[in-house]
N, C-alpha and C positions, 0 to 999 in steps of 0.2 A: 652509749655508755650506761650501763646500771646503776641506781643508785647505787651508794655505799650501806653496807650491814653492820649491823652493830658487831663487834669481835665474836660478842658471847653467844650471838642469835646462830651467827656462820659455824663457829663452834660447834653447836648445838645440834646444827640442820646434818652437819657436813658428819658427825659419828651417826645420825638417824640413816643417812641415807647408804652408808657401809651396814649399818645393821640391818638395814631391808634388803640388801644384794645378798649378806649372810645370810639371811632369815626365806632368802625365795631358794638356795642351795639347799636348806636343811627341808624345808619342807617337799622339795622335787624328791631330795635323796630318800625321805622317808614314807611318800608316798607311790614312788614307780613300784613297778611290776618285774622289770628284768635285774638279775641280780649285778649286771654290768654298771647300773644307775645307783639302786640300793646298797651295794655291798661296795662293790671299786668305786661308785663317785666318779665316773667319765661325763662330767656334767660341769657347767661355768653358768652365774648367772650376773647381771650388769644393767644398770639404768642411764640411760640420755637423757639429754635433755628433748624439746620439740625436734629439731634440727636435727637431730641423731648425733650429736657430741657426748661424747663418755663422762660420765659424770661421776659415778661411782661401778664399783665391780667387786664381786667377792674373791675371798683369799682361794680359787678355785685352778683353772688350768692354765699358762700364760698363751700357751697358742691360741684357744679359745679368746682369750680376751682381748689380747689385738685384732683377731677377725672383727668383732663385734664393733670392735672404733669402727667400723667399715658399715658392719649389717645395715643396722636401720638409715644411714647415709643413701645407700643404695638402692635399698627399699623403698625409698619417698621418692626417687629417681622415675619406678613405675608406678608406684602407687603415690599418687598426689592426697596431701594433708588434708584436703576435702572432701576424700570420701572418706576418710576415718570416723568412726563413729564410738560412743561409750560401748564401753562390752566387747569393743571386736577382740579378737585374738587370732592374727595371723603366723602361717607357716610355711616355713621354704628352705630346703637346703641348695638351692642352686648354686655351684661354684661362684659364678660371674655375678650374684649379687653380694658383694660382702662379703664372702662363703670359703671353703676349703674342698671338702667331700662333702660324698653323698649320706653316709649315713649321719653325720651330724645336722641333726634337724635345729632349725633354731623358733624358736614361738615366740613372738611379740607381740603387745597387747600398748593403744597409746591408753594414756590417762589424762583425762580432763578435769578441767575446773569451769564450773560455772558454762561450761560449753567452750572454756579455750583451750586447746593444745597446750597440757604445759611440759610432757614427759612421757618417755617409752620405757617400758619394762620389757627386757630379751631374757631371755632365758637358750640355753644349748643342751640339748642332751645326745647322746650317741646311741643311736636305736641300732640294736644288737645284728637287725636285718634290715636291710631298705630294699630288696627283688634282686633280681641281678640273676651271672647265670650261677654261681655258687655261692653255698648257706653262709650268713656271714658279710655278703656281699663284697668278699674281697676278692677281686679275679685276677690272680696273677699274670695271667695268659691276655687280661684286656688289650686292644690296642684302638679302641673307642671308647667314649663316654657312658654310649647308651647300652652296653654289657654288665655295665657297675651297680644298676641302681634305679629306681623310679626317680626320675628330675623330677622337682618341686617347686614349679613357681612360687611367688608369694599368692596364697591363697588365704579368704577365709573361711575356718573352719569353724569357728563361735561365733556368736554376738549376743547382742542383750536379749534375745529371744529362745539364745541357747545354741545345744550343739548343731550341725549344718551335716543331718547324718546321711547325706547322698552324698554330698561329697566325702567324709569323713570313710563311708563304707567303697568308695571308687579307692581311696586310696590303701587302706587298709587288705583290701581284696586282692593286692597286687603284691603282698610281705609275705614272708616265713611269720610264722607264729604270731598268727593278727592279737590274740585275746593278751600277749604282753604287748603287745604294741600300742594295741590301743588303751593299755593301761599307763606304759609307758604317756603318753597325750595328755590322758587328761592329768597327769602329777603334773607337767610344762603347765597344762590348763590352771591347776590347781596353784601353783607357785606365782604366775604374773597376778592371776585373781588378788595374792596376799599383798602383793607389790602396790599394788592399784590402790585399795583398801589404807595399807600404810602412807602412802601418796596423799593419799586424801587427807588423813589427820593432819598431815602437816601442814598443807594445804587451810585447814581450816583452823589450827595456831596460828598461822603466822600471813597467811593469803597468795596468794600465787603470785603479785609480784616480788615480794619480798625474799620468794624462792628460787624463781628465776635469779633473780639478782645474789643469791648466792650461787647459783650454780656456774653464772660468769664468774664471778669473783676466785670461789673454788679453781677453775680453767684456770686464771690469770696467776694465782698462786702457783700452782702446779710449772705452768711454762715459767715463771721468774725461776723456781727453784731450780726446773733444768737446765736455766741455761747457766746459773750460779755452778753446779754442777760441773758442765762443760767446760767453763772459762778455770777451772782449777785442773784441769787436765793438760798435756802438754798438746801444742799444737805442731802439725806435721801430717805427713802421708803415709798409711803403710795398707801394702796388701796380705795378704793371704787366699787359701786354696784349700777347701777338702772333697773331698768326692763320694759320689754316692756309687755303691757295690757295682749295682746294675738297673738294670730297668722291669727285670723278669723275663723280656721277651729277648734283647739282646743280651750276651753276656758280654758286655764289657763298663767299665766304671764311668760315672759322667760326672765333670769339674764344676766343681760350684766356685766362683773366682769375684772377691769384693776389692774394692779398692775404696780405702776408708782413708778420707781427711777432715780432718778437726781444726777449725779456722775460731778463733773467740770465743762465741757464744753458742756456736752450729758446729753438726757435723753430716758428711755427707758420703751416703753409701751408694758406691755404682759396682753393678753386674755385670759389667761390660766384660764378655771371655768364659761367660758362664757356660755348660753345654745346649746344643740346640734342643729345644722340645722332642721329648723321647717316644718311641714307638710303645711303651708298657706303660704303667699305671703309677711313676714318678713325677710325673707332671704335678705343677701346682700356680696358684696363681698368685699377682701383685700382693694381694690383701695379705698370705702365708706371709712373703716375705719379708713385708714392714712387722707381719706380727713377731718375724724373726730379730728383726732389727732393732724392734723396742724391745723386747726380754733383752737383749744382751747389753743394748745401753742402759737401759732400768738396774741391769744385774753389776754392771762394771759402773756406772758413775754414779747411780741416783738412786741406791735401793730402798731409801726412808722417802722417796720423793711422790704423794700419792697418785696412784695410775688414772688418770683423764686424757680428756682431748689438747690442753694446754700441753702436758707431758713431751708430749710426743711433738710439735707445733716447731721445737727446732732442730727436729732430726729430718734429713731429705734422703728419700731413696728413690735411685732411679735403677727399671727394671727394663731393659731393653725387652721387647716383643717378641714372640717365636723360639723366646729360649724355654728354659724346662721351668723355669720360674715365670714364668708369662705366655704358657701355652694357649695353643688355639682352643675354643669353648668345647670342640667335639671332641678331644682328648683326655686320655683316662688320667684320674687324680688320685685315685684313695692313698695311693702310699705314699705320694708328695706332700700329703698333710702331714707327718709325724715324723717322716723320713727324711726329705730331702729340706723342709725348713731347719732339722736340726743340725741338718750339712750346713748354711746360713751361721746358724750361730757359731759355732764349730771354725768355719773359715774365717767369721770377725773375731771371733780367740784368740786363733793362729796371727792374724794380724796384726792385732796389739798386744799380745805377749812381750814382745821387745819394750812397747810404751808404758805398760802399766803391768810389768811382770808382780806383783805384789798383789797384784787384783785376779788378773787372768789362772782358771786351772787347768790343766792337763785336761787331755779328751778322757770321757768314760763312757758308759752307756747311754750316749745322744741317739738312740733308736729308744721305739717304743714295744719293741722285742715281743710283735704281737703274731700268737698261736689261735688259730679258730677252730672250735672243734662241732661238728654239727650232726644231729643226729637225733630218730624219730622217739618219739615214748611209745609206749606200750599202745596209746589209745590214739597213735598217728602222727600225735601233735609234734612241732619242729622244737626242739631244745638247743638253743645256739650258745657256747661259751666262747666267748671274746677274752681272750685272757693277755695282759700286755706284761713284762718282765725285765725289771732294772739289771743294774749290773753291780761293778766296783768302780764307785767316784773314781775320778780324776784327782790326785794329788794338787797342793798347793804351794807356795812360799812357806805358808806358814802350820801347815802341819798334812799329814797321812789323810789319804782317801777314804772314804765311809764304803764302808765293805755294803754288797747285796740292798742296792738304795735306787732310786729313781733323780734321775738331775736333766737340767735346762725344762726343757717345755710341757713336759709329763709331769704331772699332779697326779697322777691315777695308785689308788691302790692295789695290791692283790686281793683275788676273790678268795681266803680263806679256805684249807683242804676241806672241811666240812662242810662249809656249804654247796662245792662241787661235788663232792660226795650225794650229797643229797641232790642235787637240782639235776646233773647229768649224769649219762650213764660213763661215766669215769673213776678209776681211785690213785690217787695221790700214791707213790709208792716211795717217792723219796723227795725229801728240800731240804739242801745242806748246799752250804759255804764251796766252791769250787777252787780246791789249792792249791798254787802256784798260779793261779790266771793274771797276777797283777803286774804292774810293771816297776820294775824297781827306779831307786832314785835317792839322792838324799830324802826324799820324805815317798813313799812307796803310796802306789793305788790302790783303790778299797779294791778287796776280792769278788769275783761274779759270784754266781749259787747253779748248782744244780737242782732240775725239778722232774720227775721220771711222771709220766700219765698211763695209766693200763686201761685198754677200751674194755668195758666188763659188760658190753651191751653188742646185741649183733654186729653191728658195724656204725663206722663214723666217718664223717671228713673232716680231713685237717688241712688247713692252709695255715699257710706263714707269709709275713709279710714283715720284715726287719733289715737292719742294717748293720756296719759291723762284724759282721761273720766273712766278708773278704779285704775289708781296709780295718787296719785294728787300731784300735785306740793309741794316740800317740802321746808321748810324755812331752816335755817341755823343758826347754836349758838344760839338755844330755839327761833326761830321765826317760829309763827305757818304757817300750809300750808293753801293754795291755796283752792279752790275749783275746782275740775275734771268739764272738759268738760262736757255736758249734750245734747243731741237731740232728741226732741218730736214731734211725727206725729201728727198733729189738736189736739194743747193742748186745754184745756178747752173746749173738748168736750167728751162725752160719750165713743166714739171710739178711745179717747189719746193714743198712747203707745210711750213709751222709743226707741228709734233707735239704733242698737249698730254703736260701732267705726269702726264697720268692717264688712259692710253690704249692703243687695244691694233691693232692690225693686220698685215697679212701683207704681206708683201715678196715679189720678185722678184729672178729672177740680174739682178747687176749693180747692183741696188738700191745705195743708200748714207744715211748714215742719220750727220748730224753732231749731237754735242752739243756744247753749249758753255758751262764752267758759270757759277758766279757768284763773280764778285768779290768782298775783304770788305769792310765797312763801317770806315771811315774815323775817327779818334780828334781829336777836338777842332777849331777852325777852322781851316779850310785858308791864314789867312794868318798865323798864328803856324807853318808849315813852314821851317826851315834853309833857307836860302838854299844851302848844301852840301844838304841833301836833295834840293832843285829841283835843282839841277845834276846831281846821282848818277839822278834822275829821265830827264832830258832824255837823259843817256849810253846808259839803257836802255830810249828810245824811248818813256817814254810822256808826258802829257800834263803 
């Protein structure tokens, strides 16, 4: 047991150490190289304690931050706490430690006192290419691991000697666009460095145990408040179901199936009925789907309750083995990280819609609606745009859907027409509101957007990797759904065709390439709607 901290010292520690998780985000976002880090923010960063328990995390991505409860856990798993040393700074995206996909690299650096272990600084960022056989490294067509990506054990690439450029240069040798990549590195470098740094002052206020001892204390808080939390929810059993489109390689939909009961002070999520591990690149693993499981209990019971290791401490998930949620290691993941977790949430919605209809929204854009466009500059070099695309919230109880918005596990921004302008050979021709996509209801779903891309450069590839475009956002208590995602190659012309959500081909100058995304799903029967609603309706054009 820790001692006890004084209120105001806990106080104290517990805002410093949120403003150092903010403070390693800001400095990643404003020092990388790729505009997917700099401009969208596909990046999360989090401190543990020795142990690798979450201690604090910034206001950054949620799937991202429950991986992270996992990373450095895992991590010490191979690499023992005694060969850590000051300075080090390791990196690994490997699924099975912690992990998700490949292109999320995560960089950890421990931080000492006096020579003891007191805390890890992680940091995640999404490097725009990790190898693989297409730019982007998203391969629709995978149906193994090692098609997606350089795997990355935990390695170190820094220490207090510095950068480790044989290894740094093995790895880098093997990406699209080494010179952002390797810039991309050193902002992760640059960001744990600041973690470390602030670590210390505290450190030297207050002493390392005194810190420790708030960061148990912090944990114990955390777990009281959740399970205060839970015990005010009703207790009972409910399932739910959502599914994910496809796999890319088969065409047919795969059932994501929870069976959720709430006993007390716990609750407990089982998989059992999920689909088996897929032959395409929806695979995902245990650590996705707890990270799916805290965002939605975070989001429905606890949302002032701050995010640690405690947090989470009385929620149980069990993930039966060999299904698409706990696939085998050599199986393909990339789009099981963003896709089939947010089938996860999606299906705990559906579940407790009945118990906590007040709380629960309508489906909307739970894909991360990602278009990859890739293609050479003038002087060679690989220019990769990663671009992800929200939809029309999901309506609620208590009011209309947020039109063309991002929701559940995505934090990601859009990359700004001008700065695609300028970085690739692309132009923005059109981004507007998409009308009629929503679903009606007494309280109706925010609308998707349309966004048109013109290739103004010899050629390009694109790939897609999304969800939504064949199960469409559903409403909730008789409110209608959504309408699915939609992507058309040079619409209104003779040569139009449909693009699927899981696909991958090469373009042409002049080419153009519209999406168009999904509507949200709709809250209650659409004739219990205001007759002032319908009118505010009708003013802005839609149905």
């Amino acid at each position: 047991m820790s001692p006890a901290v004084h209120p105001v010292t806990l106080e104290v520690v517990r805002n410093a150490l949120y403003a150092i998780a903010e403070e390693m985000s800001v400095v990643l976002m404003r020092s990388a190289r790729s505009p997917l880090l700099k401009e969208a923010g596909d990046l999360s960063s989090a401190l543990t304690d020795a142990d690798g328990r979450l201690i604090a995390q910034g206001r950054d991505i949620p799937i991202h931050m429950g991986v992270m409860a996992f990373t450095v856990k895992e991590f010490l798993r191979r690499v023992p706490a005694d060969r850590l040393r000051e300075g080090d700074v390791w990196f690994l995206n490997l699924p099975e430690v912690g992990g998700n996909h490949l292109p999320d690299v995560k960089a950890l650096r421990p931080v000492f006192a006096g020579g003891r272990l007191v805390a890890f600084a992680i940091n995640l960022a999404h490097w725009a290419d990790i190898g693989g056989a297409v730019p982007g490294s998203y391969v629709p067509w995978a149906t193994e691991c090692y098609q997606e990506g350089v795997r990355i054990p935990p390695v170190r690439l820094f220490s207090a000697a510095g950068p480790d450029r044989e290894k740094i240069d093995l790895l880098l040798s093997n990406l699209r666009g080494r010179e952002e990549r390797g810039g991309d590195m050193l902002a992760q470098f640059a960001a744990n460095d600041v973690a470390a740094r602030r670590l210390g002052e505290l450190v030297d206020r207050y002493g390392a145990d005194t810190l420790t001892a708030c960061f148990d204390t912090l944990q114990r808080a955390s777990e009281a408040a959740m399970r205060a939390a839970l015990r005010a929810l009703p207790d009972g059993v409910w399932e739910g179901e959502d599914w994910v489109d496809d796999d890319g390689v088969e065409d047919r939909p795969l059932r994501i199936r929870v069976r959720v009961e709430m006993r007390g002070d716990e609750a407990a999520f089982d998989f059992a009925g999920t689909a088996p591990q897929a032959r395409g690149p929806v695979n995902t693993t245990p650590f996705i789907a707890c990270s799916a499981v805290y965002y939605a209990m975070k989001t429905l019971a606890a949302p002032d309750v701050p995010a640690n290791d405690g947090c989470y401490r009385p929620l149980r998930v069990i993930v039966p083995p060999g299904t698409v949620l706990s696939a085998d290691p050599d199986r393909p993941v990339v789009g099981g990280n963003h896709e089939t977790s947010q089938r996860v949430v999606d299906a705990i919605f559906r579940a407790l819609a009945p118990a906590l209809p007040d709380r629960v929204s309508a489906s909307g854009p739970t894909t991360s609606g990602v278009l990859i466009f890739g293609a050479r500059a003038a002087d060679g070099r690989w220019t990769i745009l990663y671009e992800t695309h929200g939809g029309g919230e999901g309506a609620t109880a208590a009011r209309d859907g947020v039109s063309a918005i991002r929701v559940h596990m995505s934090n990601v921004m859009n990359t700004p027409a001008e700065v695609i302008e300028s970085e690739y050979p692309l132009r923005i021709d059109e981004h507007a509101l998409r009308p009629g996509s929503a679903g009606d209801g007494r309280h109706r779903g925010g609308l998707g957007f349309r966004r048109v891309y013109r290739v103004v450069g010899p050629e390009a590839t694109l790939t897609s990797m999304l969800d939504r475009r064949v199960v469409a956002p559903w409403g909730v208590l008789g409110g209608g759904d959504g309408l699915p995602f939609r992507i058309t190659i040079n619409p209104g012309t003779p040569g139009a065709r449909d693009f699927g959500g899981k696909a991958s081909a090469r373009l042409g100058h002049g080419d153009v390439v519209l999406i168009e995304t999904c509507g949200g799903g709709g809250f209650g029967p659409p004739a219990e709607r205001e007759a002032e609603a319908r009118a505010r309706d009708r003013q802005e054009g839609l149905p």
